[in-house]
mmCIF file as Biopython writes it, N, C-alpha, C and O atoms, coordinates in Angstrom:
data_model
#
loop_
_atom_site.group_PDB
_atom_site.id
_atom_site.type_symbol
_atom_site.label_atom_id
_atom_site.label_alt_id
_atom_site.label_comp_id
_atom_site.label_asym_id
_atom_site.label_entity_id
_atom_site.label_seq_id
_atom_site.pdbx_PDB_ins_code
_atom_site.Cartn_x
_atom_site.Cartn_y
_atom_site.Cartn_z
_atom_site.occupancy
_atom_site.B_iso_or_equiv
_atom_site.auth_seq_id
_atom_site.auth_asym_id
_atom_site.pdbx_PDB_model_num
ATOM 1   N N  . UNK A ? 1  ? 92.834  -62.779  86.853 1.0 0.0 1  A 1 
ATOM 2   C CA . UNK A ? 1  ? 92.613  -63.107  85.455 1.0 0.0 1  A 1 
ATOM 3   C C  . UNK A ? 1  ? 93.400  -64.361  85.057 1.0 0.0 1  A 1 
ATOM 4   O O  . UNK A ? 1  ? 92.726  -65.240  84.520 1.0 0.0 1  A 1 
ATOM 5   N N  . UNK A ? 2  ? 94.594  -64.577  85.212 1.0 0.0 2  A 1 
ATOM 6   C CA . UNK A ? 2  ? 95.733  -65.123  84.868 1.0 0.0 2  A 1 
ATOM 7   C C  . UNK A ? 2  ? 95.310  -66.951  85.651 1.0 0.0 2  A 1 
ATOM 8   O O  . UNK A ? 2  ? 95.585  -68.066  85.209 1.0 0.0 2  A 1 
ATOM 9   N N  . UNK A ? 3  ? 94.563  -66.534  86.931 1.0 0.0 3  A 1 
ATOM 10  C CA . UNK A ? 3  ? 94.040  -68.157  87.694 1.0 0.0 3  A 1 
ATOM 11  C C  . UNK A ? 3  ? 93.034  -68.122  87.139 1.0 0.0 3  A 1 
ATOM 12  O O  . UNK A ? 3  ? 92.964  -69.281  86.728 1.0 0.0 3  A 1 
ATOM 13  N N  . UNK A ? 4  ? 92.091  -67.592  86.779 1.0 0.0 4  A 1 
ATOM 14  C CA . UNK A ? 4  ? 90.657  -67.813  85.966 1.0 0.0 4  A 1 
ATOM 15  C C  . UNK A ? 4  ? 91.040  -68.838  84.879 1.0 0.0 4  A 1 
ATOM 16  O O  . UNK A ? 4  ? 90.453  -69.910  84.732 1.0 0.0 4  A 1 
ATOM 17  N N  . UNK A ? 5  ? 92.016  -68.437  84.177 1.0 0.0 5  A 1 
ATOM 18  C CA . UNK A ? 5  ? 92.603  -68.885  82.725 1.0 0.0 5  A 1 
ATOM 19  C C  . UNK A ? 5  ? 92.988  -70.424  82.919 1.0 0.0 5  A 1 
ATOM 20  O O  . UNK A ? 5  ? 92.666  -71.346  82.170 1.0 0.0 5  A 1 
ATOM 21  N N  . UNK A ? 6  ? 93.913  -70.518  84.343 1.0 0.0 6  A 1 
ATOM 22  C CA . UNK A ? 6  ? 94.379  -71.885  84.290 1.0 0.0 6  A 1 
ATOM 23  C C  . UNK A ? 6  ? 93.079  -72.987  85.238 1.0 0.0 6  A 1 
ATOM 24  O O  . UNK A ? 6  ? 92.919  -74.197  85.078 1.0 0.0 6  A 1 
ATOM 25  N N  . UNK A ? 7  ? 92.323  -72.075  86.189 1.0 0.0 7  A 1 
ATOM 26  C CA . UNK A ? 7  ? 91.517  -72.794  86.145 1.0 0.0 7  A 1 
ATOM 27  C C  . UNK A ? 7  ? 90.813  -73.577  84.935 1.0 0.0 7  A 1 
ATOM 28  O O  . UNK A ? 7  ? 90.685  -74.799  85.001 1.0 0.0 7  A 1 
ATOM 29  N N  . UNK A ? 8  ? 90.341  -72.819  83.785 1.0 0.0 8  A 1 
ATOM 30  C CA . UNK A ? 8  ? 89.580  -72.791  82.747 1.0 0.0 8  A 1 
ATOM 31  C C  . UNK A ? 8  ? 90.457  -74.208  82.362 1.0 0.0 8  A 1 
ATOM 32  O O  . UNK A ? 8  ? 89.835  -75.269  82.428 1.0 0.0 8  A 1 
ATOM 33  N N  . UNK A ? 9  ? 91.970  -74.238  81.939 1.0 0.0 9  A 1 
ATOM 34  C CA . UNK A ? 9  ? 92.516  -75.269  81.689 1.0 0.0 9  A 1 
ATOM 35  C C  . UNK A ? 9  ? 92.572  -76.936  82.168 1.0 0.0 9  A 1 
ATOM 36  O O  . UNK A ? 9  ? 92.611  -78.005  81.560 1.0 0.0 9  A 1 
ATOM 37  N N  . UNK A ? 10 ? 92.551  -76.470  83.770 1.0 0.0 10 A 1 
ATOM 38  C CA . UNK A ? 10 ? 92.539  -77.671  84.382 1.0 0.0 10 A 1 
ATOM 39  C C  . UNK A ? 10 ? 91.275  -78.417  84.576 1.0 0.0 10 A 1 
ATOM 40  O O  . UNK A ? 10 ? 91.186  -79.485  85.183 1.0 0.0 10 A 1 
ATOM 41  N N  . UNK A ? 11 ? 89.873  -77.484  83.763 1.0 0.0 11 A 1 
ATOM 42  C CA . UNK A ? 11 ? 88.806  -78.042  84.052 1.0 0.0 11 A 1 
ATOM 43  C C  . UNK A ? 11 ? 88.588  -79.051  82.144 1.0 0.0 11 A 1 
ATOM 44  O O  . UNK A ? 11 ? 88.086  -80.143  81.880 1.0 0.0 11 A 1 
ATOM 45  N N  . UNK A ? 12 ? 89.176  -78.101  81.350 1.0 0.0 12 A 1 
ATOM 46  C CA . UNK A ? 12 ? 89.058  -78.950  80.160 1.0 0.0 12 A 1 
ATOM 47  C C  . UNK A ? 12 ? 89.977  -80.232  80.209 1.0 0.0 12 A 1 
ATOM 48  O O  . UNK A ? 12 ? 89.427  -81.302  79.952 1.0 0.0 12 A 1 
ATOM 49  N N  . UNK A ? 13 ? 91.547  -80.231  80.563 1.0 0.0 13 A 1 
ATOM 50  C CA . UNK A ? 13 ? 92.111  -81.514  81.043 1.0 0.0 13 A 1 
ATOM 51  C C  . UNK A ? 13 ? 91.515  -82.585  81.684 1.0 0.0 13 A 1 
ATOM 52  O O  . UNK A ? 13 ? 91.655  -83.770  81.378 1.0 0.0 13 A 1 
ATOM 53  N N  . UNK A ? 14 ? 90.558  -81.939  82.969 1.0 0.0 14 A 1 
ATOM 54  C CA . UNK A ? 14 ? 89.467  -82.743  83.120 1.0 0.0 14 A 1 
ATOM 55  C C  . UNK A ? 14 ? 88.642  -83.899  82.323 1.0 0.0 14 A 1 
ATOM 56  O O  . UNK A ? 14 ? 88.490  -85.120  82.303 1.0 0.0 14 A 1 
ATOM 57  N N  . UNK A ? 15 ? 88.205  -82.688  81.669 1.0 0.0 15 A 1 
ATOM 58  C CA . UNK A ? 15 ? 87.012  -83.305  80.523 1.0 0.0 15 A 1 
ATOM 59  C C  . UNK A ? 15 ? 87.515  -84.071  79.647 1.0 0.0 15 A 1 
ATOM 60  O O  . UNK A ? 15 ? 86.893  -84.933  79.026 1.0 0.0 15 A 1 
ATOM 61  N N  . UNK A ? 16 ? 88.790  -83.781  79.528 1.0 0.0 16 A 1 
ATOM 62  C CA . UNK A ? 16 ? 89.269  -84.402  78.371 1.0 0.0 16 A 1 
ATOM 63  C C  . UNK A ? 16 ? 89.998  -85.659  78.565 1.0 0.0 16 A 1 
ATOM 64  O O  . UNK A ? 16 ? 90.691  -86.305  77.779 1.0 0.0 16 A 1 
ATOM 65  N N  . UNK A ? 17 ? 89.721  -85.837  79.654 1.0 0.0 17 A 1 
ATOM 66  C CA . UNK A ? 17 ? 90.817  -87.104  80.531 1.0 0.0 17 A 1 
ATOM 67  C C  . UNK A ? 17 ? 89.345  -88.108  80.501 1.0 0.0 17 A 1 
ATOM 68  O O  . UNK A ? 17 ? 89.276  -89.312  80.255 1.0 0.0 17 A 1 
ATOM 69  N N  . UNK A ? 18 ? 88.297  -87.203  80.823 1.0 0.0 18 A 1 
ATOM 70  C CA . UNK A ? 18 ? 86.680  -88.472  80.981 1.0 0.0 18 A 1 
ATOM 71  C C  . UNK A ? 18 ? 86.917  -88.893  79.659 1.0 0.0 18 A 1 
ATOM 72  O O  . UNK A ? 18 ? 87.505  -89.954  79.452 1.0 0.0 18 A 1 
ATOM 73  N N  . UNK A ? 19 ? 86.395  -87.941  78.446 1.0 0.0 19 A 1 
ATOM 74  C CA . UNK A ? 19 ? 86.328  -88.342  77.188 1.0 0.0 19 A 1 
ATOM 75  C C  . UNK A ? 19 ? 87.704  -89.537  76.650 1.0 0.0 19 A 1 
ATOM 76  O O  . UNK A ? 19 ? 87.497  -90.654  76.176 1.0 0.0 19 A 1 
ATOM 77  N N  . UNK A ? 20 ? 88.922  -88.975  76.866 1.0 0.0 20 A 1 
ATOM 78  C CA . UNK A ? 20 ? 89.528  -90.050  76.673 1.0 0.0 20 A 1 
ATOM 79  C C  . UNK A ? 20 ? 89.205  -92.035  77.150 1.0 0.0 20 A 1 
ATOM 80  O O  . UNK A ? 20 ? 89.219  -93.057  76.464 1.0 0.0 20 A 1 
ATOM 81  N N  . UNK A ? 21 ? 88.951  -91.770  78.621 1.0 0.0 21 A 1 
ATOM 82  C CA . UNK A ? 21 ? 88.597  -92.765  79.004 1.0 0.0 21 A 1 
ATOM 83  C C  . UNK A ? 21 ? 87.416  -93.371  78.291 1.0 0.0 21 A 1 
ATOM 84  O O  . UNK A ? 21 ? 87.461  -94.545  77.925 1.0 0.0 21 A 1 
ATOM 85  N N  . UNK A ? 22 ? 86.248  -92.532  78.059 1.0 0.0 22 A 1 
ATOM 86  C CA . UNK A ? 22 ? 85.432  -93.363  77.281 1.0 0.0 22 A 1 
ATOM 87  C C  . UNK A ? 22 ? 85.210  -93.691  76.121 1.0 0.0 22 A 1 
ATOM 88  O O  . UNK A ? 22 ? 84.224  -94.278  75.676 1.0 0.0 22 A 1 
ATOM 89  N N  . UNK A ? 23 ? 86.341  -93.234  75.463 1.0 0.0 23 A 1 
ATOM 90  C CA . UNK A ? 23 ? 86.878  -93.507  74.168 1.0 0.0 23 A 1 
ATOM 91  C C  . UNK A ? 23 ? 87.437  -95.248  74.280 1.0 0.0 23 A 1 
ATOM 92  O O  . UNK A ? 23 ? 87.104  -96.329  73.795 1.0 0.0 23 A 1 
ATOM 93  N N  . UNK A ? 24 ? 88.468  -94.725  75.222 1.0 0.0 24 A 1 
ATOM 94  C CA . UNK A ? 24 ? 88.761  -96.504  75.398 1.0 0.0 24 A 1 
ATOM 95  C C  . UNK A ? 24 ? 88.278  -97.551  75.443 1.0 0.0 24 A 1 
ATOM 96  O O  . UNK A ? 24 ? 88.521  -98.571  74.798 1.0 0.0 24 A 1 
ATOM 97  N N  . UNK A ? 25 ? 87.249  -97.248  76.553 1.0 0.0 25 A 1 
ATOM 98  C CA . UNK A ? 25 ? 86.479  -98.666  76.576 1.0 0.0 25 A 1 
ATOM 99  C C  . UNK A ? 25 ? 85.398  -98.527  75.945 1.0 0.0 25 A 1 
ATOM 100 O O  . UNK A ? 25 ? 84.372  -98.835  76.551 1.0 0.0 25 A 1 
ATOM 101 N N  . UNK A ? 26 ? 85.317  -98.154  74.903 1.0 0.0 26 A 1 
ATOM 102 C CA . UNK A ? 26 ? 84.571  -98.319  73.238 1.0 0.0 26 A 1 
ATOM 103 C C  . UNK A ? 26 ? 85.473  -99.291  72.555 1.0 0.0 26 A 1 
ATOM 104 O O  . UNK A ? 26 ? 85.105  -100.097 71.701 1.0 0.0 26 A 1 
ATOM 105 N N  . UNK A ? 27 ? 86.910  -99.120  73.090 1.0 0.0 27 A 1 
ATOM 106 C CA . UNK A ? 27 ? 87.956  -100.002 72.145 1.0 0.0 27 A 1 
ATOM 107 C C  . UNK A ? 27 ? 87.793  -101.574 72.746 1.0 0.0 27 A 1 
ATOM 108 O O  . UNK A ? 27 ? 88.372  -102.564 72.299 1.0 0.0 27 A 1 
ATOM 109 N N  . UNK A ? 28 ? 87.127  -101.548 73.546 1.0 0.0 28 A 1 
ATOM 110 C CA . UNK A ? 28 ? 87.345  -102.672 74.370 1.0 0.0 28 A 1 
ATOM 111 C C  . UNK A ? 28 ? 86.459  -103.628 74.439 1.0 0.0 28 A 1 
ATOM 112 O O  . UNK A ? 28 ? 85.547  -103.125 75.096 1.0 0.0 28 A 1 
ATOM 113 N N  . UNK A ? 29 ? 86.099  -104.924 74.110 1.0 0.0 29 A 1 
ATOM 114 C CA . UNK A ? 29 ? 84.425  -105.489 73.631 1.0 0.0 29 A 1 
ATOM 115 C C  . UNK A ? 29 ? 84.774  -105.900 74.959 1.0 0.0 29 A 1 
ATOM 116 O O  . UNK A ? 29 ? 85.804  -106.235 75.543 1.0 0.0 29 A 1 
ATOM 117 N N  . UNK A ? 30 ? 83.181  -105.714 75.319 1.0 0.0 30 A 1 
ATOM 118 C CA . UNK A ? 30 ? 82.271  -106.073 76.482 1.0 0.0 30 A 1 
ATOM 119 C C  . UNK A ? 30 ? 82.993  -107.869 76.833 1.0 0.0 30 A 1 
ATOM 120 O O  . UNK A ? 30 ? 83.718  -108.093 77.803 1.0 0.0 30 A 1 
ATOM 121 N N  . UNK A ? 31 ? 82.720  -108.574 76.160 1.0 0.0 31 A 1 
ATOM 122 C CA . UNK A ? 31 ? 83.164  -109.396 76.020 1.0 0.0 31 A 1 
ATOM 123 C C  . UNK A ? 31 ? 84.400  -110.376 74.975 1.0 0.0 31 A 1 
ATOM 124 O O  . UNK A ? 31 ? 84.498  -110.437 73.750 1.0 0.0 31 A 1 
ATOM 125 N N  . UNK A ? 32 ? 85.185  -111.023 76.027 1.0 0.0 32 A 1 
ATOM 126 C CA . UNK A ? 32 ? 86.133  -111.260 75.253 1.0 0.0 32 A 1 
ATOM 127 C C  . UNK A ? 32 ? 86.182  -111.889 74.339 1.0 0.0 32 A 1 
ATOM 128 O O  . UNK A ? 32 ? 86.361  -113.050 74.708 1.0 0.0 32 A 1 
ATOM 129 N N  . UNK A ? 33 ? 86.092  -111.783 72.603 1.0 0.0 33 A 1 
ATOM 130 C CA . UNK A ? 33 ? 86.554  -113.188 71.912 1.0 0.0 33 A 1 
ATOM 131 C C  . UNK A ? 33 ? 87.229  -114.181 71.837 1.0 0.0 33 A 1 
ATOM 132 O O  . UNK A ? 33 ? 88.191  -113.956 71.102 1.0 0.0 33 A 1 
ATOM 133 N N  . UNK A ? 34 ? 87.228  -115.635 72.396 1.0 0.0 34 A 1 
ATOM 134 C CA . UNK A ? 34 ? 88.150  -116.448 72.152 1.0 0.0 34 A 1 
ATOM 135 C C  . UNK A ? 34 ? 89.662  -115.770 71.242 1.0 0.0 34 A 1 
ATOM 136 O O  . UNK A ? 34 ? 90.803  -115.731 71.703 1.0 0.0 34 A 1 
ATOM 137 N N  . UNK A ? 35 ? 89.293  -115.376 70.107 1.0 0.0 35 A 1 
ATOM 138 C CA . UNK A ? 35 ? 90.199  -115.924 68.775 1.0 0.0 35 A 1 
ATOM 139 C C  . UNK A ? 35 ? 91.369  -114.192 69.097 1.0 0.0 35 A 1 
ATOM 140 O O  . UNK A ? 35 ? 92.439  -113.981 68.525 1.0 0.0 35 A 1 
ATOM 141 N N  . UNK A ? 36 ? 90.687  -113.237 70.148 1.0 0.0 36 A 1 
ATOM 142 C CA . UNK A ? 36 ? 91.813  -112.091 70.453 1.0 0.0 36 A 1 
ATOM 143 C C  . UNK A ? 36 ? 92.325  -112.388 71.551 1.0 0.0 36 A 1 
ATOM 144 O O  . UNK A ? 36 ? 91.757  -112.756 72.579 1.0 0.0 36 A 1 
ATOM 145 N N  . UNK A ? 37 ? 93.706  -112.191 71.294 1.0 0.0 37 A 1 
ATOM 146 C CA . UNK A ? 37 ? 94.961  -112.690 71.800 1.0 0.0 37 A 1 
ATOM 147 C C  . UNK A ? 37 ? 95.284  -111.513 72.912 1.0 0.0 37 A 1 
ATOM 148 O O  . UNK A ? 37 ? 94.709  -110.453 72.668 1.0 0.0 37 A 1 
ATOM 149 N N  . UNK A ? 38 ? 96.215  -111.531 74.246 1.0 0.0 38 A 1 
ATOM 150 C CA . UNK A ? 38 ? 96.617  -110.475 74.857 1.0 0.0 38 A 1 
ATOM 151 C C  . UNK A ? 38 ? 97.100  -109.387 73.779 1.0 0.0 38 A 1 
ATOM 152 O O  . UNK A ? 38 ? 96.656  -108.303 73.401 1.0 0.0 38 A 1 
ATOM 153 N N  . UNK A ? 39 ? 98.140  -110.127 73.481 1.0 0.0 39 A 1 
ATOM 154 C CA . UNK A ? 39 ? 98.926  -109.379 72.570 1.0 0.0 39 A 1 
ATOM 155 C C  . UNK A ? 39 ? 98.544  -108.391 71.510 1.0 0.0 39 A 1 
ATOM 156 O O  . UNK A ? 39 ? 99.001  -107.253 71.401 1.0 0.0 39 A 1 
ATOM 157 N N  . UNK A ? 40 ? 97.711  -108.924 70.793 1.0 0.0 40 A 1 
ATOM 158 C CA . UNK A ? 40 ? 96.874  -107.723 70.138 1.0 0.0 40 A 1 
ATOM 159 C C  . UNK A ? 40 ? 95.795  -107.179 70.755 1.0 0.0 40 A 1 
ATOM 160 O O  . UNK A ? 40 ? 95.074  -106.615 69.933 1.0 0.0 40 A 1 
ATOM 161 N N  . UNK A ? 41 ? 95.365  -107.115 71.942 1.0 0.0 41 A 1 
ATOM 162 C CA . UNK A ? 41 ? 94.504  -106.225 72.525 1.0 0.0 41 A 1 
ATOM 163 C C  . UNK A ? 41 ? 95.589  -104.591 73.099 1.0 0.0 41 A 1 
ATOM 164 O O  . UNK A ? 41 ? 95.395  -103.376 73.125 1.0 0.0 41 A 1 
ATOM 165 N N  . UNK A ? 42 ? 96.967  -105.752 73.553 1.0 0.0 42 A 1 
ATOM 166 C CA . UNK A ? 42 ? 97.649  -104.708 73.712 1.0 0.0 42 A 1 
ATOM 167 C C  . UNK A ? 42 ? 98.125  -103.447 72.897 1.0 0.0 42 A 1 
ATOM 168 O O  . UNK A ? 42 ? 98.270  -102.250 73.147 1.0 0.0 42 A 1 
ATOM 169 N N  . UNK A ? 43 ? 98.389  -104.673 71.271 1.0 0.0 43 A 1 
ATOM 170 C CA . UNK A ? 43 ? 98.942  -103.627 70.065 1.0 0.0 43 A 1 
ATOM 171 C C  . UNK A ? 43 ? 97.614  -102.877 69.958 1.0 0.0 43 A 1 
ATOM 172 O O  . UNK A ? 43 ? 97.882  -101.684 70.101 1.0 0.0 43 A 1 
ATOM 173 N N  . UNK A ? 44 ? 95.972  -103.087 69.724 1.0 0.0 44 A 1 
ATOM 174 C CA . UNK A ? 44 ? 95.683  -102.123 69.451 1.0 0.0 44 A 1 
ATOM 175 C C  . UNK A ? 44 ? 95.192  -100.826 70.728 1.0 0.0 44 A 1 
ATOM 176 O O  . UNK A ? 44 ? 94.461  -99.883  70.426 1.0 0.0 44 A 1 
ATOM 177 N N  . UNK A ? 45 ? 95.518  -100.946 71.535 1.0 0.0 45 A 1 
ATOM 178 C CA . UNK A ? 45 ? 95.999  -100.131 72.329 1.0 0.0 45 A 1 
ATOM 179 C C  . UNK A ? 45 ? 96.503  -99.119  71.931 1.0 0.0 45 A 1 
ATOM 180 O O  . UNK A ? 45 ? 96.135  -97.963  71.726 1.0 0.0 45 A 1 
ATOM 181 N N  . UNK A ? 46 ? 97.791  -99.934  71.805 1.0 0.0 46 A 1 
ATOM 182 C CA . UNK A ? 46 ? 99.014  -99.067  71.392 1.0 0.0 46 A 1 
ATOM 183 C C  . UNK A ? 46 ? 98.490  -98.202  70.228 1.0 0.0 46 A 1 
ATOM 184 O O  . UNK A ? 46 ? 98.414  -96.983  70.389 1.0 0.0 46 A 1 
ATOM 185 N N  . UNK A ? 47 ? 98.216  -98.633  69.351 1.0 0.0 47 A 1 
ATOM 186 C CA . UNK A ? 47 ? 97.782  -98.300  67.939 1.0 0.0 47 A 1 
ATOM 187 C C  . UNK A ? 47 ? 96.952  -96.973  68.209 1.0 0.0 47 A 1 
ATOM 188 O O  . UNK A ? 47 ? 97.279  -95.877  67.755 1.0 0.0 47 A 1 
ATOM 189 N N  . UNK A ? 48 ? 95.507  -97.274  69.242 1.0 0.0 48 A 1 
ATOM 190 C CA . UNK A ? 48 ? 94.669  -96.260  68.983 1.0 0.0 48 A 1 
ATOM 191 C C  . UNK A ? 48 ? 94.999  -94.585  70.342 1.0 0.0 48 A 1 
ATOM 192 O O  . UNK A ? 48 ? 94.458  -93.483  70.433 1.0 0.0 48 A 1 
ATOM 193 N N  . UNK A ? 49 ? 96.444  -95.466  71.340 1.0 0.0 49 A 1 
ATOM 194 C CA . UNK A ? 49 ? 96.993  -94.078  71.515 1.0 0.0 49 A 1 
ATOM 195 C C  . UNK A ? 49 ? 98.058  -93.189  71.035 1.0 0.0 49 A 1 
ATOM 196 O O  . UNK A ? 49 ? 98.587  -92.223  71.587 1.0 0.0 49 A 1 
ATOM 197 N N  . UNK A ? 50 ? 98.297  -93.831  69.661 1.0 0.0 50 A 1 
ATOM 198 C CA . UNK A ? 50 ? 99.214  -92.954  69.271 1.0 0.0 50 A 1 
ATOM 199 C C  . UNK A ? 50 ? 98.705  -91.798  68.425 1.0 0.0 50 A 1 
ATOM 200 O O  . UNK A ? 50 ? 97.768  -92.056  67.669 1.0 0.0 50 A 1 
ATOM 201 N N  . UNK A ? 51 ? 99.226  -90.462  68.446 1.0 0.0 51 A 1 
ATOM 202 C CA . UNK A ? 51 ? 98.595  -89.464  68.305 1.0 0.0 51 A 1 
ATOM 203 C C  . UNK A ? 51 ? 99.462  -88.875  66.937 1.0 0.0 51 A 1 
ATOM 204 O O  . UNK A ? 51 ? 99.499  -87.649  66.835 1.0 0.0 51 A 1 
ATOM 205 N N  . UNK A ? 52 ? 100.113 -89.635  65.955 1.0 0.0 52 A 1 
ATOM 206 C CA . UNK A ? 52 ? 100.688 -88.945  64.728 1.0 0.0 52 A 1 
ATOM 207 C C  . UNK A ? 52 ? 99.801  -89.399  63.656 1.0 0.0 52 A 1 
ATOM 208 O O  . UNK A ? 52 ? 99.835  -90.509  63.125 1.0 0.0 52 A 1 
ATOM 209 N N  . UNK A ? 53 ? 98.874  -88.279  63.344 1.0 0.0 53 A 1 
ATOM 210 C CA . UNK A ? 53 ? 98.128  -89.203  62.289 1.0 0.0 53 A 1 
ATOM 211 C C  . UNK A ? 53 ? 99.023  -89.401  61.069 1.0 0.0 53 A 1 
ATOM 212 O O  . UNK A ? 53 ? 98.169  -89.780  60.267 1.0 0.0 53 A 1 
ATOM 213 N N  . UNK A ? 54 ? 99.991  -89.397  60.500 1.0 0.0 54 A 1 
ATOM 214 C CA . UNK A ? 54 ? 100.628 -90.188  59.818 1.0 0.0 54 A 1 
ATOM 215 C C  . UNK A ? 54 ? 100.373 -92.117  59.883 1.0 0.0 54 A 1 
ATOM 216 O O  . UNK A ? 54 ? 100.106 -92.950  59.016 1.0 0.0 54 A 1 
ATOM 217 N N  . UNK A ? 55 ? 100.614 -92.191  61.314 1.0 0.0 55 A 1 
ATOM 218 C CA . UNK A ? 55 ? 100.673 -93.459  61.358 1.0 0.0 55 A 1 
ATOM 219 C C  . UNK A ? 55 ? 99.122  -93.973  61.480 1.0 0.0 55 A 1 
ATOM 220 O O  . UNK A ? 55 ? 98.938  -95.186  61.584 1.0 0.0 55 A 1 
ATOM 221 N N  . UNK A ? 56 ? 98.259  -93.286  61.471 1.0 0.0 56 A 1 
ATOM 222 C CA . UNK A ? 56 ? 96.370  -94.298  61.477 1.0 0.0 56 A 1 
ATOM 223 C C  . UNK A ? 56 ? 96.083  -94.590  60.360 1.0 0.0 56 A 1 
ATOM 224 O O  . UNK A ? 56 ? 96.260  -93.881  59.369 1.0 0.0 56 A 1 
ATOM 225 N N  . UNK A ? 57 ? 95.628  -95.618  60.392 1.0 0.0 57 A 1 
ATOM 226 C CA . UNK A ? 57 ? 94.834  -96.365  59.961 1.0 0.0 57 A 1 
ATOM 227 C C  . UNK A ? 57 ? 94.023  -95.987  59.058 1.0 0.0 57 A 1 
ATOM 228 O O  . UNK A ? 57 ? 93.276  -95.313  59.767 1.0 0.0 57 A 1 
ATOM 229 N N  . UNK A ? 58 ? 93.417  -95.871  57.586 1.0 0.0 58 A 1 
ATOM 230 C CA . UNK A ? 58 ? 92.300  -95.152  57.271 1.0 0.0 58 A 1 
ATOM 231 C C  . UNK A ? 58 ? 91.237  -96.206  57.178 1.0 0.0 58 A 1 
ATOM 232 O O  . UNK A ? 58 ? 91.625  -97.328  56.855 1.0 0.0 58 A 1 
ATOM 233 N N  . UNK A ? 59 ? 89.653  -95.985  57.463 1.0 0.0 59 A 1 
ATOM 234 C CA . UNK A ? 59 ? 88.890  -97.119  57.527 1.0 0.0 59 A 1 
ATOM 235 C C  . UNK A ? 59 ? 88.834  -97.522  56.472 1.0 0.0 59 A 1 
ATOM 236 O O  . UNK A ? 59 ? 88.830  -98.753  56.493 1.0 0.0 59 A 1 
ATOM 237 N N  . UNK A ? 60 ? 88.769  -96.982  55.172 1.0 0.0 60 A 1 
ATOM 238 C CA . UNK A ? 60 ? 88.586  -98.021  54.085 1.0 0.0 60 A 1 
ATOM 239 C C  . UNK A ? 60 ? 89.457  -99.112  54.064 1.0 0.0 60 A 1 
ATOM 240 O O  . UNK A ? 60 ? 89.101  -100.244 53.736 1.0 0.0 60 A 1 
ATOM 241 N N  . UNK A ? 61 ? 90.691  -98.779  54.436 1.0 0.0 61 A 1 
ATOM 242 C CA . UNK A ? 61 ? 91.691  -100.277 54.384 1.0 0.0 61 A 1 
ATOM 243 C C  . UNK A ? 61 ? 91.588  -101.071 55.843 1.0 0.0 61 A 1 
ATOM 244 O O  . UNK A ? 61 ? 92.566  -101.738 56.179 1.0 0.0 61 A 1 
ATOM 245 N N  . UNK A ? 62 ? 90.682  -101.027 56.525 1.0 0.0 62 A 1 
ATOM 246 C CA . UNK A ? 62 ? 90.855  -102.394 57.351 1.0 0.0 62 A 1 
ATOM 247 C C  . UNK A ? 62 ? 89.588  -103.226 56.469 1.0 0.0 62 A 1 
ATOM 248 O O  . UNK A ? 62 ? 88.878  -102.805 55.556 1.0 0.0 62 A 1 
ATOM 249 N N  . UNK A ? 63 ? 89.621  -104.508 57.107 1.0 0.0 63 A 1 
ATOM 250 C CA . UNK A ? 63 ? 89.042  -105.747 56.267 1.0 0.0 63 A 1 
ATOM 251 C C  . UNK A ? 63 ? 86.973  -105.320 57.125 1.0 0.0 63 A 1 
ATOM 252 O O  . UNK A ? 63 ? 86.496  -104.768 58.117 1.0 0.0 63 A 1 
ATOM 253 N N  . UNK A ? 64 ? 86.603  -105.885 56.158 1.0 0.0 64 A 1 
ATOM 254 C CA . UNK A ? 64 ? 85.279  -105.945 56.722 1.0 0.0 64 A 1 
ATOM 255 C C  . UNK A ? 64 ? 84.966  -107.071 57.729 1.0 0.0 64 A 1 
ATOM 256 O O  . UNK A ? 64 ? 85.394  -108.223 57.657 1.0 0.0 64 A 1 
ATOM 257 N N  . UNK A ? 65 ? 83.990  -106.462 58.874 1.0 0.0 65 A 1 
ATOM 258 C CA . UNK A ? 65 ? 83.591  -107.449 59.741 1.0 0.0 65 A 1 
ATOM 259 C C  . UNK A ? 65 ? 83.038  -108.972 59.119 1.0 0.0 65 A 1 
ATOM 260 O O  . UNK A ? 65 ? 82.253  -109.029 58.173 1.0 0.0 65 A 1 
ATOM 261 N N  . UNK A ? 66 ? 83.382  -109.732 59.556 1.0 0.0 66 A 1 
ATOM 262 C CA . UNK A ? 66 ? 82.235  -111.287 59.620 1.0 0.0 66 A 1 
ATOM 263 C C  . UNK A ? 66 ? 80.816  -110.899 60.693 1.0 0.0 66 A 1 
ATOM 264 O O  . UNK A ? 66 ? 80.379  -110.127 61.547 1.0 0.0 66 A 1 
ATOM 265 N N  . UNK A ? 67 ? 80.545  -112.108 59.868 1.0 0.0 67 A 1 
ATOM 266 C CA . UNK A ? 67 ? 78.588  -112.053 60.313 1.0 0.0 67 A 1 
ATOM 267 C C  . UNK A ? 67 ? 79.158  -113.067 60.863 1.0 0.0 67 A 1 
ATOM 268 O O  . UNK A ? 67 ? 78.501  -113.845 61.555 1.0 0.0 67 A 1 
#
């Protein structure tokens, strides 16, 4: 019973390790823009693995895209 259980675990860690990953490279444009810098590809990195939602972002306050 008790290995059923942690199997059960190590198969959602699994899943949840894919999903993470393809979370990421959603964060990541296909192609690079000139005008983004290492540095902030890194910060938002940083930004979108931190896990206190205290500190996110809410969408109404970031700026709207350009056409």
């Amino acid at each position: 019973m008790r290995m059923e259980k942690v199997g059960d675990v190590l198969k959602e860690l699994e899943r949840l390790k894919v999903e993470i990953q393809r979370l990421e490279a959603m964060l990541m444009p296909e192609e690079r823009d000139e005008d983004i810098t290492e540095e902030e590809i890194a910060e938002l990195l940083e930004l979108a693995r931190d896990e206190d939602p205290e500190n996110w972002i809410d969408a109404e306050e970031l700026p709207e895209p350009e056409d």
